[in-house]
C-alpha positions, 0 to 999 in steps of 0.5 A: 483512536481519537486522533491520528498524527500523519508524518510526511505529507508525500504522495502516500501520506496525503493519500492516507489523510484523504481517505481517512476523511472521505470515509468519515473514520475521522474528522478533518480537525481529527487528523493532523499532517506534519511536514516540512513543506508549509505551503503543501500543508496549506493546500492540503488545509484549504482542501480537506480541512486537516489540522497541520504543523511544521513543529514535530515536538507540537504534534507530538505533545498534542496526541492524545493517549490512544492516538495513533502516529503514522510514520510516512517518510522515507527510510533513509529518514528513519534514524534521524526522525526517531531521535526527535520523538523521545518524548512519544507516550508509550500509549500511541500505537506507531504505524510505520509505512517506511519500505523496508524497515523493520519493526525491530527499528522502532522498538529499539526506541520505544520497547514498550510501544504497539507498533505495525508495520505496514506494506501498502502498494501504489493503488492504495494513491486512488483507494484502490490498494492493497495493504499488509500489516504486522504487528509487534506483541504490544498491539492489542487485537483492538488496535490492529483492527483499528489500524486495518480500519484505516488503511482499509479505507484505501482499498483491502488490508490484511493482517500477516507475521513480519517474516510473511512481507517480503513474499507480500513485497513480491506480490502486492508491493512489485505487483502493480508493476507486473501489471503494467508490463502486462499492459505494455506487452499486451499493447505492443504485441496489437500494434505489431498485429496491425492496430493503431497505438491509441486503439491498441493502448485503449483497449489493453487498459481496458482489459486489464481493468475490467477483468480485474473488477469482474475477479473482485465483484464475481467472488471466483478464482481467477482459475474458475474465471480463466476456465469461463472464457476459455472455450475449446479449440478456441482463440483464447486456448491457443493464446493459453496453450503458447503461454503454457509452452513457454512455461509461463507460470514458471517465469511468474514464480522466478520473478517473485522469488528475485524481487523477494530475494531482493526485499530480504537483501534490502531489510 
């Protein structure tokens, strides 16, 4: 893997160039960003050193036999970029972030290519993401394991079967937004417990940040760590209790069935 093409320099794919480099997994001449927007590509030189192109046939014919090619478009832009890489060795490893396209859609193009699909969610913007990948039976376990080296880069990766990623969708894809409605509720409900909404807001954040770096750094479940902090008879046991009463677990579990009911409409 000695070069890496990176198709759409969106938020995403900016992303995925940034932590490349920062890692040190490539070098800045290493990586190169096509785009149709010349004046991004130029920040983005100026800044982190990339090589870039408006020309997709160039990039392409650049690559090197055991580069990889990273799809990072829009799916609705899919068919018309699979047009333009007729001339795409069958050696490049294809990497598709493209939401809900299926890797069935590239091999129809390029049989003979190793191609991963890959769900990675909006943290995986600061480094702090979590990404799946799924391969076809054209991947080598070398290959998957350099393409994990790259989205690991941006957070955790793991590898799964494609028929695993719209219960990954549900979880990890949506999930950030369960997150944040947390937040939302959680700020909400201390202003109509009579905090201010700066102080309110301030601390839900933090919260919810701290806590989740305690579950990553103390190695426990979030059970185990639920458990910690819940003494009995407590202010925390009587919060737990409510959720319990409410069946809280329960509305959790509808609301990933619909967003993974949702993600199999949409693929």
């Amino acid at each position: 893997m000695s070069k890496i093409t990176i198709i759409g320099a969106g938020q995403m794919g900016s992303a995925i160039a940034k932590g490349l480099v920062r890692s040190e997994l490539f070098s800045p001449d290493s990586v190169t960003l096509f785009d149709l927007d010349e004046e991004k590509l130029r920040s983005l030189n100026q800044e982190f050193g990339f090589a870039y192109s408006t020309s997709l046939s160039g990039s392409i014919a650049e690559l090197d036999d055991d580069a990889v090619l990273l799809v990072a478009v829009k799916p609705q832009n899919i068919s018309e970029l699979l047009s333009q890489l007729s001339t795409l060795k069958q050696s490049i490893t294809i990497v598709s972030i493209a939401a809900g396209t299926k890797i069935e859609a590239f091999e129809n193009t390029f049989p003979e290519n190793p191609v991963v699909r890959v769900m990675p969610n909006t943290p995986t913007q600061i480094g702090k993401g979590a990404s799946v990948l799924a391969a076809n039976d054209k991947c080598s376990k070398e290959q998957i394991a350099q393409v994990e080296a790259i989205f690991k880069t941006l957070g955790t990766a793991i590898t799964l079967s494609e028929d695993k990623l719209d219960a990954v969708t549900a979880l990890s894809g949506s999930g950030p937004a369960y997150i944040f409605l947390l937040t939302e509720a959680m700020t909400e409900a201390a202003v109509k417990l009579g905090l201010d909404a700066k102080s309110a807001e301030e601390l839900a954040r933090q919260t919810v940040y701290g806590s989740a770096n305690l579950m990553i750094g103390s190695g426990e479940s979030a059970g185990k760590l639920r458990e910690k902090v819940t003494s009995p008879n407590g202010t925390t046991q009587a919060a737990l209790e409510k959720f319990a009463e409410l069946d809280f677990k329960n509305i959790v579990l509808q609301a990933l069935e619909a967003a993974k009911n949702r993600s199999q409409e949409l693929t």
